[in-house]
N, CA and C of each residue as an Amber inpcrd file, in Angstrom:
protein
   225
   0.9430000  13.6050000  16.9020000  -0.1410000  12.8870000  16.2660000
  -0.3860000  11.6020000  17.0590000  -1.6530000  11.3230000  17.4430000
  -2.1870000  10.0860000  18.2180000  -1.8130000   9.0340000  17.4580000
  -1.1720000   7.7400000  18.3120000  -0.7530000   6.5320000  16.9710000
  -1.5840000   5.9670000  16.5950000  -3.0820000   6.2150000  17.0380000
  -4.3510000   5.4020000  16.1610000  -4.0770000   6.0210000  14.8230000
  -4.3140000   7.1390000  15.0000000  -4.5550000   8.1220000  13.4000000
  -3.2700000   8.1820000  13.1010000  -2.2260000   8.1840000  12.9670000
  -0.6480000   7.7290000  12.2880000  -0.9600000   6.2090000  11.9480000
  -1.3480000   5.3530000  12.5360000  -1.7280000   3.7710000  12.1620000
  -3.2340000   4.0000000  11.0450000  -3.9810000   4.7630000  10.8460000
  -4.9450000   4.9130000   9.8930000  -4.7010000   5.4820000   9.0200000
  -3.8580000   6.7230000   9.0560000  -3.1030000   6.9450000   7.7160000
  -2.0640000   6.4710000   7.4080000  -1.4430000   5.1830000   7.7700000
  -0.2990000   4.2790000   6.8260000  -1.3750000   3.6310000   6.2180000
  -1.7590000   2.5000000   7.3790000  -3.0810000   1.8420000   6.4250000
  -3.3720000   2.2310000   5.3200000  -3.9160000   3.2500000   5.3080000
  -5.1940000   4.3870000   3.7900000  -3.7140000   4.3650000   2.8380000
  -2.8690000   4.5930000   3.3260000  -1.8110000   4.8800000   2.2170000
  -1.0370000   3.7280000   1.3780000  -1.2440000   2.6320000   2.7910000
  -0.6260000   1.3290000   2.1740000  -1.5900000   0.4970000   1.3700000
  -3.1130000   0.7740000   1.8890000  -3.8210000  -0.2620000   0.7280000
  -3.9570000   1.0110000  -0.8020000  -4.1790000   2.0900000  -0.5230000
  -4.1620000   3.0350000  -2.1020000  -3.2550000   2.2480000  -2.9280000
  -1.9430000   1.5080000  -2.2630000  -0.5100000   1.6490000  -3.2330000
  -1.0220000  -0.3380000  -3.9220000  -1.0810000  -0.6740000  -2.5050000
  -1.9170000  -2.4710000  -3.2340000  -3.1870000  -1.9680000  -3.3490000
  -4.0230000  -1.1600000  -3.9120000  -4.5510000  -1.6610000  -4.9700000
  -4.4820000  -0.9570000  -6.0620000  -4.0310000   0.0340000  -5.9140000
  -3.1880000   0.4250000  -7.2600000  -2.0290000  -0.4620000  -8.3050000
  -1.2620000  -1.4780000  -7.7250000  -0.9060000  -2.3320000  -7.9940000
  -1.3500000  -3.2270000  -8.5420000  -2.7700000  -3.7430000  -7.7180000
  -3.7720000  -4.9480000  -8.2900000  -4.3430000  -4.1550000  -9.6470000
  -4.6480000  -2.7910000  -9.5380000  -5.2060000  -2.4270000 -10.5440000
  -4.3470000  -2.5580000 -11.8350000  -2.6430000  -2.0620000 -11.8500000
  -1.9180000  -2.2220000 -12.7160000  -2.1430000  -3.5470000 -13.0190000
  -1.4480000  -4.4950000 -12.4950000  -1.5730000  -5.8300000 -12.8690000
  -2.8970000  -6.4040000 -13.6930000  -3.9610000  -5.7770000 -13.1010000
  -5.4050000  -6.5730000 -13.9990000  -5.3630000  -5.9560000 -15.1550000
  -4.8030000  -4.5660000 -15.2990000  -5.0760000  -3.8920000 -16.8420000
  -4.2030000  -4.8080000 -17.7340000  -2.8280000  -5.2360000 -17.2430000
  -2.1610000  -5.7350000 -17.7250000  -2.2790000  -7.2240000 -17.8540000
  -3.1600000  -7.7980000 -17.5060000  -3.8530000  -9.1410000 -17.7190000
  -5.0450000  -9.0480000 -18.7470000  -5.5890000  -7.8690000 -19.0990000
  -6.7380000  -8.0860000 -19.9690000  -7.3730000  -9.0850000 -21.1830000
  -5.8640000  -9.0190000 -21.2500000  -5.9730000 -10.3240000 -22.4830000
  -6.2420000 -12.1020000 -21.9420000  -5.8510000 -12.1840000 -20.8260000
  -5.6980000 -13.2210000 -20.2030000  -7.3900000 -13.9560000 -19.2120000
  -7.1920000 -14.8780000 -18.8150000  -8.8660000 -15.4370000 -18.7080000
  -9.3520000 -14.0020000 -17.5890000 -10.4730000 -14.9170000 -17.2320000
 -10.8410000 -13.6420000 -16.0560000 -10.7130000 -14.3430000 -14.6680000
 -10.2370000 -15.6820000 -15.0370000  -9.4200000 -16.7890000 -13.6420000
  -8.5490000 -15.7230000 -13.0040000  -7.6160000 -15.3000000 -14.0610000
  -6.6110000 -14.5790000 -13.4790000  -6.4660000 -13.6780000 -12.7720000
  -7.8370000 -12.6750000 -13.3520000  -7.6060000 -11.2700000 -12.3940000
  -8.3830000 -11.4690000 -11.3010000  -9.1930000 -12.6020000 -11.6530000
  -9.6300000 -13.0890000 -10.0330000  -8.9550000 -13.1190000  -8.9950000
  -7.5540000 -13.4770000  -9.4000000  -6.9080000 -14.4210000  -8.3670000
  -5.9500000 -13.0650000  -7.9360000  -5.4920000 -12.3290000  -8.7870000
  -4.7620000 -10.8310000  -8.3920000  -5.9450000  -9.9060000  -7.9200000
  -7.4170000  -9.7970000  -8.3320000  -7.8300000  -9.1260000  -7.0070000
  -7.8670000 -10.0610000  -5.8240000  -8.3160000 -11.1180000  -5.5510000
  -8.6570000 -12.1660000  -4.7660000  -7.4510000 -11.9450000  -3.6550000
  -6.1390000 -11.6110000  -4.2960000  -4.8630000 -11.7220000  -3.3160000
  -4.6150000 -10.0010000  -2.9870000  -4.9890000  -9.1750000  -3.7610000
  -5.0410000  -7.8680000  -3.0980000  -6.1330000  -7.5120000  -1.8050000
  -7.0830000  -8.0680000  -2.1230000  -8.4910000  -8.0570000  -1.3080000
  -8.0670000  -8.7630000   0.1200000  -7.0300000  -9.8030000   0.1570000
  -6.6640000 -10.5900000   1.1650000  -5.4830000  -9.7280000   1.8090000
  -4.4690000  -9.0270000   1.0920000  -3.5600000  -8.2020000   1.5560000
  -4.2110000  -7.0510000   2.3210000  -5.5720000  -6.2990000   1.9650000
  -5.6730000  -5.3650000   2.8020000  -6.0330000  -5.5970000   3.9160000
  -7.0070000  -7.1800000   3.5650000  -7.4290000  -7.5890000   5.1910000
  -6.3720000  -7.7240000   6.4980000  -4.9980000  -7.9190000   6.0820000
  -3.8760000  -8.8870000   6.4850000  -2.9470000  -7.1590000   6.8200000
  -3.5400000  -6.1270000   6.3180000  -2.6450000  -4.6800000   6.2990000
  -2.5440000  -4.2570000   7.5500000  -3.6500000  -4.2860000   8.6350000
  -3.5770000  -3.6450000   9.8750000  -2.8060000  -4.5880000  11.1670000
  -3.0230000  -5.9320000  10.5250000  -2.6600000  -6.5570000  11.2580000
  -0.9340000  -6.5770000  11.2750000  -0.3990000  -6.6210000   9.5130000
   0.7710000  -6.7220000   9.7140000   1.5360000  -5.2860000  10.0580000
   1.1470000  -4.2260000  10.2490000   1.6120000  -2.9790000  10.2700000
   1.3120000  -2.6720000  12.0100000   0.5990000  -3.1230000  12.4790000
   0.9460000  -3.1820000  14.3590000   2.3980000  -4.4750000  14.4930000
   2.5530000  -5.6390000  13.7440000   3.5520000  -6.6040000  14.6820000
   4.3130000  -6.6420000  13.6390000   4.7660000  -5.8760000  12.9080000
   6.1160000  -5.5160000  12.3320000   6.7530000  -4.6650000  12.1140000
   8.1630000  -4.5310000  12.6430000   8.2860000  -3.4080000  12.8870000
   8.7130000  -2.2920000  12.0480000   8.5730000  -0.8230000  12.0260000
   8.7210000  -0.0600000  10.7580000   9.9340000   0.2650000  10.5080000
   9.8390000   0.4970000   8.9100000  10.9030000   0.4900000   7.7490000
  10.6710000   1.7290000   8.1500000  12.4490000   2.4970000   8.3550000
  12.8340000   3.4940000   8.3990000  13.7920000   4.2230000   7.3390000
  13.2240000   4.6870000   5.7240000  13.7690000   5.1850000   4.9110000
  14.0640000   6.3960000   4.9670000  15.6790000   6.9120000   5.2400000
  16.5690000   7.7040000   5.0320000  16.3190000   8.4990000   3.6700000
  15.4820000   9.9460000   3.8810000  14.9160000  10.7880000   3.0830000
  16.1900000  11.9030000   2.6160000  16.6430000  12.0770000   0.9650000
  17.0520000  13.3710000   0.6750000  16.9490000  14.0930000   1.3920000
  17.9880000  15.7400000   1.3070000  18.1910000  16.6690000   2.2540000
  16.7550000  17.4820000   1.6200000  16.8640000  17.2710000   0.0840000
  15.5550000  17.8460000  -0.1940000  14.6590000  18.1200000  -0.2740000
  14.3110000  16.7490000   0.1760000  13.0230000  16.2000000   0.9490000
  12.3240000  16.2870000   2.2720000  13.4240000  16.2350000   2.3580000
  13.3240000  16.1730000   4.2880000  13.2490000  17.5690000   4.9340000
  13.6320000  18.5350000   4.1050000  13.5070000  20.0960000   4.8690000
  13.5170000  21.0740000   3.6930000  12.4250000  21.0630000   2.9220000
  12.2260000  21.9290000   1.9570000  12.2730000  23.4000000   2.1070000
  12.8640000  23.9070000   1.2570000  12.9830000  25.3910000   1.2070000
  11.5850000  26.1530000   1.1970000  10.6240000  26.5270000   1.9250000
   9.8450000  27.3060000   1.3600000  10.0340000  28.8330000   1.8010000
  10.6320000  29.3530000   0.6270000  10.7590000  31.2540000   1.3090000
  10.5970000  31.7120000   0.3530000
């Protein structure tokens, strides 16, 4: 796989998860002003900008996957 498109699908995968996050968090603010969820989208909206950049100059987390995971049975 070309590392542009391995670097475009972390991206796509890493902002789905922040803003799925921002999304949890605002449901869970509903009660609270609308200052607030400003400021949790305001800082998700800034994280995705900040996503490509930090995912080229840092270097990757290498999580040690189950046997189950890692080489599934399909027969």
């Amino acid at each position: 796989m070309p590392v542009g498109y391995s670097l475009l699908v972390g991206v796509a995968l890493k902002s789905t998860v922040v803003l799925g996050l921002a999304w949890t968090i605002a449901f869970l603010l509903r009660a609270r002003s609308a200052a607030a969820r400003h400021i949790v989208w305001t800082a998700a909206f800034a994280a995705l900008l900040a996503l490509p950049f930090l995912s080229l100059s840092l270097p990757a987390l290498k999580a040690p996957l189950p046997r189950t995971l890692a080489s599934p049975n399909l027969t």
